[in-house]
PLY file of the C-alpha trace (Angstrom):
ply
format ascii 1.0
element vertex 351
property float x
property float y
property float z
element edge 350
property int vertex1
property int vertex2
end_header
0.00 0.00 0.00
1.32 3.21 -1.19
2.24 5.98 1.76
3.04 9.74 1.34
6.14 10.60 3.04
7.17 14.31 3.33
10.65 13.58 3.71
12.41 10.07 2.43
14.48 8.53 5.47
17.45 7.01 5.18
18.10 3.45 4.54
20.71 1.32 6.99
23.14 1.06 3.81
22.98 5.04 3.24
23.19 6.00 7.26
26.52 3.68 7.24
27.78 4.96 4.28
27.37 8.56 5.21
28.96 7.57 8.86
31.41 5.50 7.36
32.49 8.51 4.88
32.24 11.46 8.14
34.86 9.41 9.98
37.34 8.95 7.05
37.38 12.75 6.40
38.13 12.91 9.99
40.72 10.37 10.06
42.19 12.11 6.78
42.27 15.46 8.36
44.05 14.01 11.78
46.18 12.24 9.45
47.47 15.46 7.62
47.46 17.37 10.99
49.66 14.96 12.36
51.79 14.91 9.43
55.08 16.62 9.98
56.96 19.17 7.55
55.90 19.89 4.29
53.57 16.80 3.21
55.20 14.80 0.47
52.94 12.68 -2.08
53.52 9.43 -0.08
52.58 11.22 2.97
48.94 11.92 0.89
49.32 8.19 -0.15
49.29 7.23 3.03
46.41 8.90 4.30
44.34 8.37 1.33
44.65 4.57 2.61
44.06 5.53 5.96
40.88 7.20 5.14
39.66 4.40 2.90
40.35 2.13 6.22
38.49 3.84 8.20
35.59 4.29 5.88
35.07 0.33 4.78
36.05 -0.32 8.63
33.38 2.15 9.93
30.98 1.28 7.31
30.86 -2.70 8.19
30.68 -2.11 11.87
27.90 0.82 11.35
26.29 -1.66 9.13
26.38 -4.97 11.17
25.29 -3.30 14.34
22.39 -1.93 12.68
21.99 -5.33 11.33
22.27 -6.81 14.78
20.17 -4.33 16.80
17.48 -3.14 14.26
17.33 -5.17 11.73
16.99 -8.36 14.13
13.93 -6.79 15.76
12.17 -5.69 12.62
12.95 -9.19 11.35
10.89 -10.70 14.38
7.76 -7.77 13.45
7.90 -8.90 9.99
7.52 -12.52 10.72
5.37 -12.34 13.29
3.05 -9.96 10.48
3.62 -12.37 7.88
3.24 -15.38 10.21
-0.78 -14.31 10.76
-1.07 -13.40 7.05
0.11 -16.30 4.97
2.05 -18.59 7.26
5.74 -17.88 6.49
8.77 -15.21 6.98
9.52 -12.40 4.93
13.30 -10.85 3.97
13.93 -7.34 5.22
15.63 -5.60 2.48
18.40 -3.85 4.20
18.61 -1.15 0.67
15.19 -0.25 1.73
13.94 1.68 4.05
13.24 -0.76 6.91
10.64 1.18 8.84
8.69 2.03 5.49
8.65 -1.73 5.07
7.58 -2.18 8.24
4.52 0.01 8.07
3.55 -0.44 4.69
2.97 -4.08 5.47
1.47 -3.67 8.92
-1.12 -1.28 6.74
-1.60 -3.81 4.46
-2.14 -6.34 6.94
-4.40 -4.08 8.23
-6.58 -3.49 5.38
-6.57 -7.55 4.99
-8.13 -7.95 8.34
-10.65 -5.46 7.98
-11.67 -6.55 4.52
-11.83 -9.78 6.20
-13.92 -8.68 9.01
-16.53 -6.92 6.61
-16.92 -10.36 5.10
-17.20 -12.08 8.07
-20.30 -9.39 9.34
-21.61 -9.96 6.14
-21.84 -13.72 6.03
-22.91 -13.75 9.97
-25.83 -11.82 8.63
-26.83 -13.58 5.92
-26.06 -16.76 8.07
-28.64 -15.56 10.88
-31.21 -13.57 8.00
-30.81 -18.02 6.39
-32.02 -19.38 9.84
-34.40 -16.79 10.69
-35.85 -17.44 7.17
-36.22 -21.65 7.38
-37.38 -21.44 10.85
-40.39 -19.44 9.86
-40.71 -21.75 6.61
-40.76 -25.02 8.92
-43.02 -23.41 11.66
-45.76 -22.26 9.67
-46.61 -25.36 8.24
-45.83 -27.49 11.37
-47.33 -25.66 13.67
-50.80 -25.65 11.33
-50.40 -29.69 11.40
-50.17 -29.64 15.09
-53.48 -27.48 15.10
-55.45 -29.58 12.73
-54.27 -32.84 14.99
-54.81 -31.26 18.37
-58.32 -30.16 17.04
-59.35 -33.18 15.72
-58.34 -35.22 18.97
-60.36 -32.84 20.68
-63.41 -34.60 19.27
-63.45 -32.99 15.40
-62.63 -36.54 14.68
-66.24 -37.74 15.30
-67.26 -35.16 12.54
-66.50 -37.06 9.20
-66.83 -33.75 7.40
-64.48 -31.66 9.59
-62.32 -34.55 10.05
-61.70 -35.21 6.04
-61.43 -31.05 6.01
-58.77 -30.65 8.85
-57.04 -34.16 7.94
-56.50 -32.60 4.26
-55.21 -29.41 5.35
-53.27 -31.14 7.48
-51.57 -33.27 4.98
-51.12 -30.19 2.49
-48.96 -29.02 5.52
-46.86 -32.37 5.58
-46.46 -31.55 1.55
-44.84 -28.35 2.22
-42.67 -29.76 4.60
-41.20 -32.65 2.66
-41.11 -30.24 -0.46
-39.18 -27.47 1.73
-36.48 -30.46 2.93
-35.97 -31.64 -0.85
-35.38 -28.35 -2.04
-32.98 -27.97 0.42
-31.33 -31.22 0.19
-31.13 -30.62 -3.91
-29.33 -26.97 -3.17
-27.16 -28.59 -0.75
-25.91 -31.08 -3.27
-25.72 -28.90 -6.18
-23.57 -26.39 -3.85
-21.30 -29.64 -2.93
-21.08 -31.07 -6.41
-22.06 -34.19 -5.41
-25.37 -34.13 -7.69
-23.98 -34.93 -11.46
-25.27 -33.85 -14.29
-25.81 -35.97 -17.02
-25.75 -33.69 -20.20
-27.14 -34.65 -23.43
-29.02 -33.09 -26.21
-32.34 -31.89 -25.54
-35.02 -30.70 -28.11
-35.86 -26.81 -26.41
-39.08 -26.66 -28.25
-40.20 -29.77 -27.14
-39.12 -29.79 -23.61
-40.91 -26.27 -23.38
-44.06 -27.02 -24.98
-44.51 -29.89 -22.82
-43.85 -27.49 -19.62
-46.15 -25.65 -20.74
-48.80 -28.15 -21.54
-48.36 -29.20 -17.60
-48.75 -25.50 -16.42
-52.03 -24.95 -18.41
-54.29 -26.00 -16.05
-52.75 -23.27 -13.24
-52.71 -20.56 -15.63
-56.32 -21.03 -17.04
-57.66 -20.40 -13.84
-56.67 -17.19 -14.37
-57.29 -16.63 -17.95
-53.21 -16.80 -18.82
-51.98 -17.51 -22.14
-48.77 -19.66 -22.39
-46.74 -18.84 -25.55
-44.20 -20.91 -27.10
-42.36 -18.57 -29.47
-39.05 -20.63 -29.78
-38.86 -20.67 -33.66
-37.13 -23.77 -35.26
-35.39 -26.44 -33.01
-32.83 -25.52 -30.96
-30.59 -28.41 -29.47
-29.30 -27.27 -26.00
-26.67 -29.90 -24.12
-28.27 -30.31 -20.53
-29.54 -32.87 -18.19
-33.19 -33.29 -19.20
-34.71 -34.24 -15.73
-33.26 -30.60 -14.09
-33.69 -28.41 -16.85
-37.26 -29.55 -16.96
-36.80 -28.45 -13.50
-35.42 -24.70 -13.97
-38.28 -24.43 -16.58
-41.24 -26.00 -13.86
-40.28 -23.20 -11.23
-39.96 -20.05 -13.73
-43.12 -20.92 -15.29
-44.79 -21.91 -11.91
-43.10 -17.93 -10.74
-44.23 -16.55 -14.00
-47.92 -18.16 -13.62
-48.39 -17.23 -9.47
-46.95 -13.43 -9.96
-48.71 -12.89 -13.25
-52.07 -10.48 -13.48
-55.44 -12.65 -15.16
-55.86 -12.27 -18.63
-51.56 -11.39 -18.61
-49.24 -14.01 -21.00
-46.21 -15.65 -20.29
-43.67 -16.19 -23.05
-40.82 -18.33 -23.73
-38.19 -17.12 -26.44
-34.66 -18.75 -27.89
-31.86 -16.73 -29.57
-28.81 -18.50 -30.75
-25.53 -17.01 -29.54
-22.60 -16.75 -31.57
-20.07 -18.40 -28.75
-22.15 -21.22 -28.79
-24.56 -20.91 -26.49
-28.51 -20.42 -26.40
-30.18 -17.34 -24.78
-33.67 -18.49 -23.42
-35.54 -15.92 -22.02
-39.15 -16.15 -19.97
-41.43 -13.46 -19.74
-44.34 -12.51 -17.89
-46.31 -8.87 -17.76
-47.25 -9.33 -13.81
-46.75 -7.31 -11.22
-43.24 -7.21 -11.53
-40.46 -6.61 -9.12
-38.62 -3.39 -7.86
-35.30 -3.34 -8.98
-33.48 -2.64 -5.15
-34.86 -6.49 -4.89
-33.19 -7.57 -7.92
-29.96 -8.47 -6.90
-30.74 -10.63 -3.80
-33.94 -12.77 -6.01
-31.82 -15.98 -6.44
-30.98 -16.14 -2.16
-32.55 -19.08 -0.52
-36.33 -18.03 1.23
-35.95 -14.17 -0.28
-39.27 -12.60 -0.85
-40.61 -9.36 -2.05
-42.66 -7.35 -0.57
-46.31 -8.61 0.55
-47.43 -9.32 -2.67
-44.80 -12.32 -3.12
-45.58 -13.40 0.73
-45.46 -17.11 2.45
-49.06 -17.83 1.67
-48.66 -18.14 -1.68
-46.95 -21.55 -1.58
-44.18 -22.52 -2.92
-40.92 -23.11 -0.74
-39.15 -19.74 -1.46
-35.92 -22.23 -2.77
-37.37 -22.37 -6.23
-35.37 -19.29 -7.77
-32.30 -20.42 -5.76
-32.40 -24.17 -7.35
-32.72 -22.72 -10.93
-29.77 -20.39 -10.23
-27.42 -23.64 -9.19
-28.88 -26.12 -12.04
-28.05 -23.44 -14.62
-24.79 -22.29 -12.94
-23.95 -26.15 -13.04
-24.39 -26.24 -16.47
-22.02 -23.79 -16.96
-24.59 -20.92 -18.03
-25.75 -17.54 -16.29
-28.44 -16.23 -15.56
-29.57 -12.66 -14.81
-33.26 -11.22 -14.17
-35.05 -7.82 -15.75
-38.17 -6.41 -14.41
-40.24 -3.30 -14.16
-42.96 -2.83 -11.63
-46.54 -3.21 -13.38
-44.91 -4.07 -16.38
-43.58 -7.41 -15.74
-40.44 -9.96 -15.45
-37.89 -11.38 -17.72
-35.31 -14.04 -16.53
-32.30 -14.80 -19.09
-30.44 -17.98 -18.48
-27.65 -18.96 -21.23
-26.87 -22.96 -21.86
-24.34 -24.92 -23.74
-25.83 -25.52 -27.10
-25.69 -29.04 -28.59
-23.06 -29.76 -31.38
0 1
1 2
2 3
3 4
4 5
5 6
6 7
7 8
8 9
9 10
10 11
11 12
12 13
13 14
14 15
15 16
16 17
17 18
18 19
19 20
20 21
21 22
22 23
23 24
24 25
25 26
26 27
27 28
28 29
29 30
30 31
31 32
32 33
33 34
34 35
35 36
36 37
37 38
38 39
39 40
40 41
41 42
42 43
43 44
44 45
45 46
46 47
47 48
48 49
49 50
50 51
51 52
52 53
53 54
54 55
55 56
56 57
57 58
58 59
59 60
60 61
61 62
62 63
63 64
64 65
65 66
66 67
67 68
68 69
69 70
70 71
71 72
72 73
73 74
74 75
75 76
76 77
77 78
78 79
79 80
80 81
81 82
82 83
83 84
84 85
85 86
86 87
87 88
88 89
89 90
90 91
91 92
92 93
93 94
94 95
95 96
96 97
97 98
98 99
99 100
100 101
101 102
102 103
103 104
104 105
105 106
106 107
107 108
108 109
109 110
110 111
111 112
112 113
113 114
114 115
115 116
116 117
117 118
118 119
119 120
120 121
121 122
122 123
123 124
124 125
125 126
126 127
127 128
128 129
129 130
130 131
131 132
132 133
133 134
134 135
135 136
136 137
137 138
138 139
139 140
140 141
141 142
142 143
143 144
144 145
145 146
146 147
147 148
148 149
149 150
150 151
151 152
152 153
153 154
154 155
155 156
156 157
157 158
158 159
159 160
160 161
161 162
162 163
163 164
164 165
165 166
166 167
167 168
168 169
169 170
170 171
171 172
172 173
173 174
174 175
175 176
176 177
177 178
178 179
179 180
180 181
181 182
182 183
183 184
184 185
185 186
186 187
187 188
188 189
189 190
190 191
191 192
192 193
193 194
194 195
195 196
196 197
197 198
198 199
199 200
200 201
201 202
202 203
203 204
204 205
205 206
206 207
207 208
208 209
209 210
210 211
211 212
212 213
213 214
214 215
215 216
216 217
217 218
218 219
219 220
220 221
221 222
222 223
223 224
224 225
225 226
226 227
227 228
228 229
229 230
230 231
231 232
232 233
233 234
234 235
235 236
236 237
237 238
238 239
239 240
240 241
241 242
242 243
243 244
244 245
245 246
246 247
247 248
248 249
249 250
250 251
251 252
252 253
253 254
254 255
255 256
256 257
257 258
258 259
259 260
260 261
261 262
262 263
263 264
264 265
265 266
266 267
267 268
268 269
269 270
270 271
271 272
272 273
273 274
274 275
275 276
276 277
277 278
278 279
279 280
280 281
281 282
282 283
283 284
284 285
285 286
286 287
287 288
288 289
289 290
290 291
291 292
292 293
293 294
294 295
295 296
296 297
297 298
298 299
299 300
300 301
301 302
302 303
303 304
304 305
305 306
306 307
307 308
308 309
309 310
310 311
311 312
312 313
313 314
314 315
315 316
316 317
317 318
318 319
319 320
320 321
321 322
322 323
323 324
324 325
325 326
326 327
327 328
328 329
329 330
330 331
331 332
332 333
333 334
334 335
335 336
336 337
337 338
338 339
339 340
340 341
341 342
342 343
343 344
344 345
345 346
346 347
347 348
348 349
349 350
């Protein structure tokens, strides 16, 4: 890390060099002093070599003992800096200047640590925001079950109406639950690598138009129109079973946010580095674009118009993100509130 210095300090090599040369001019001046009668050219001989005596004598004493007393300590400083940064020592460059050394790398040091800090803060929050998240996902539907059980034991059970009522709210409860731990369990292995993908080419249209066809009956409750408008037939190289899977939760998004009567579209555009661009498209409600940039996090929700009791197990978004990502693709989202939402997720296309 760069410092401003007003004035440059000496380095050990210059402060013995400029000691070393102050005590041969005094040794040459004694030298002629002491000199007697006129001084004759071996006389200057001979304390010219004096004076260069002194001065390599004076500079390598100078020089150890700053080597000995300074140079020692800052050696210890820098190691023990090091030592906490990456495990190992660290020369001191004795041409240098030693204490500019020594702070520039305590500053850096510094600046590690409190980079690392911020990160740390960060994660802790997103950690606790994570479990403050899944224990309201697991509560809500658990605690429901418990109150359709306890009410039933409490004689509902001798109602066969109220009984099949409670005992089939109950079980949509238990359906949640087991489809909250899957989705987990799926983002857990994606995130560990330990679920493989088994690539192969896959017919877009087809795959999409037979998403679709499963989604109709959703989206003509509320009047929706499902649009296939991939033209031709694209080959993409993906796993079948989870890309059927990235397409079953943007749809199911697309369908839940959209507005009756609205559309939901499905495009393809080849890419020139050999990749597809698929794009789906809805003209719902749309999202505000300061929530943009955390949609993909596990349990995120916007606002109360994307809220718990809508179903779903708020890992949907999150699980598309990793399947694509595993494929080696990207994906980003667009949206404008009222207008409606685009995601954009790129694959490997099939050769």
């Amino acid at each position: 890390m760069p410092s401003e210095r007003s004035i440059d300090p000496f380095t050990p090599r210059q402060f013995a060099r400029i000691t070393a040369a102050f005590v041969a001019i005094v040794i040459g001046a004694l030298g002629l002093l002491l000199e007697k009668g006129p001084v004759e050219v071996t006389g200057y001989w001979r304390v010219l070599m004096l004076a260069v005596v002194g001065f390599g004598a004076t500079y390598i004493a100078v020089l150890a003992a700053l080597e000995r007393y300074i140079k020692a300590r800052l050696r210890l400083l820098f190691r023990l800096v090091h030592d906490l940064r990456a495990g190992g020592g660290h020369p001191v460059e004795m041409d240098r200047d030693v204490l500019g050394q020594v702070r520039e790398t305590v500053e850096d040091w510094a600046h590690e640590k409190r980079t690392e800090i911020a990160e740390l803060k960060t994660r802790e929050n997103y950690r606790r925001e994570f479990i403050g998240n899944l224990s309201h996902e697991l509560k809500t539907p658990l605690f429901n079950i418990q109150g359709y059980v306890e009410t039933l034991l409490d004689g509902a059970l001798d109602d066969p109406t109220v009984a099949r009522e409670f005992l089939g709210r109950a079980a949509r409860g238990a359906e949640r639950l087991r489809k909250i731990v899957e989705d987990l369990d799926m983002i857990s292995r994606l995130e560990s690598g330990v679920m493989e993908m088994t690539p192969e080419p896959v017919d877009l249209n087809a795959l999409v138009s037979a998403q679709l066809s499963e989604a109709s009956g959703s989206a003509s409750a509320s009047g929706m129109r499902l649009i296939n408008a991939i033209e031709g037939n694209p080959r993409v190289l993906a796993d079948p079973q989870r890309l059927e899977q990235v397409f079953t939760n943007l749809i199911a998004n697309a369908v839940r946010y959209g507005r009756e009567q609205g559309t939901v579209e499905i495009r393809a555009f080849d890419l020139e580095n050999d990749q597809v661009l698929i794009e789906v498209s809805d003209n719902g409600i749309g999202i505000a674009e300061e929530h943009l940039p955390r949609l993909f996090e596990r349990f995120f929700r916007v606002g109360t118009s994307r809220a718990r009791n809508e179903g779903g197990s708020g890992l949907g978004l999150a699980i598309v993100k990793h399947i694509v990502e595993a494929h080696g693709g990207t994906i980003t989202v667009k949206s404008v509130v009222d207008q409606g939402t685009t995601f954009s997720f790129t694959l490997p296309k099939a050769r």
